[in-house]
N, C-alpha and C positions, 0 to 999 in steps of 0.2 A: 504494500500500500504506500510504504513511503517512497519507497521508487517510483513509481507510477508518479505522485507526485514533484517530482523531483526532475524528471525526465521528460521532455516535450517530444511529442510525434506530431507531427515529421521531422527532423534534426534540421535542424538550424548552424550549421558550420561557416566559418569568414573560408573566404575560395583559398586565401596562401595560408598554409598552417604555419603556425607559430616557428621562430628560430628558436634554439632551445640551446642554454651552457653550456660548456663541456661538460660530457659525463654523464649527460640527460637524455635522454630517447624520447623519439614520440610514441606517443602511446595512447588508445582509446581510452578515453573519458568513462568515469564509470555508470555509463548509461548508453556506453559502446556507440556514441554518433561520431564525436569530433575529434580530432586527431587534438593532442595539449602535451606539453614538456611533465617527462614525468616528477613528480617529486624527489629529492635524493635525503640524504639522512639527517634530522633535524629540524626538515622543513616543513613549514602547517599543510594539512592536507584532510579531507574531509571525504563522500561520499562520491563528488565528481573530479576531485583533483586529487587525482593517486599514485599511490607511493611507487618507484622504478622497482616492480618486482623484479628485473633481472638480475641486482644484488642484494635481494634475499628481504626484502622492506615491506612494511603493511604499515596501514596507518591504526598508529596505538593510541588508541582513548584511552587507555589504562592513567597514563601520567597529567594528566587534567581534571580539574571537576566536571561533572556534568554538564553538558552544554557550552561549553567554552572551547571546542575546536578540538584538535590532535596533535599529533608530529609522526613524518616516519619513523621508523627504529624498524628494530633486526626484528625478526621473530622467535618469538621464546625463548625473550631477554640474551639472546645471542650479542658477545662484543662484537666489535670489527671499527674500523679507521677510514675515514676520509681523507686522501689527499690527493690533491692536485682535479678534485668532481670526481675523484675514482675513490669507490668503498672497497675494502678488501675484509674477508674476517678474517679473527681472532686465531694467528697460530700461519696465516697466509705471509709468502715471503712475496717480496717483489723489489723490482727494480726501478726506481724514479728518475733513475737516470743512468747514464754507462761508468760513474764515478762511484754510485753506492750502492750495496743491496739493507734492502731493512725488512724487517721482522712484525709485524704486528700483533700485538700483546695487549691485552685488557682495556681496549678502547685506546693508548697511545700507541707509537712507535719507533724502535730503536733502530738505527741504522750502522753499518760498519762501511769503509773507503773501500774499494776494490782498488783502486789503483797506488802505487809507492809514492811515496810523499820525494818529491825533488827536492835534494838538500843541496842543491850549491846556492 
């Protein structure tokens, strides 16, 4: 019922879809008309504006009062780190550049230099 209300038939979409951050994909609208940037981790997100499931996000009302909105977050209170619009989880290694690899660990992350430090 609240979909239904929520959601207009026939869809109503603007002809160019939206440019969207790094690290954002387009992604149907949760009333599956319009193509919208999805949310990434953090940011408020409700019943039509939803979270980039492809790094593992739903929109959590748990951390809000009633009626006051959301935020994405992991699912089942899973860590993970954003850097650079990319989320990685808890325990994923990766490379943010050709100079470091880092590690991410309980919502932050540590990194090590791959390359020799030039001492002259």
């Amino acid at each position: 019922q609240v979909c239904a209300q929520l959601c207009r038939r026939p869809c109503y979409c603007p002809w160019v879809p939206p440019r969207c951050p790094r690290g954002s994909p387009l992604v149907l609208d949760g009333c599956g008309c319009c193509k919208i940037c999805a949310r990434r981790l953090g940011e408020p997100c409700d019943f039509l504006h939803v979270c980039d499931q492809s790094q593992g996000l739903v929109c959590d009302y748990s951390t809000v009062p009633a009626g006051t909105g959301a935020t994405c977050n992991f699912e089942d209170g899973e860590e993970g780190c954003e850097v650079n619009g990319r989320v990685y989880r808890d325990g994923e290694v990766f490379q943010p550049s050709c100079k470091l690899q880092c590690r991410c660990l309980d919502g932050g992350f540590t990194c090590v230099p791959l390359c020799q430090e030039d001492v002259r």
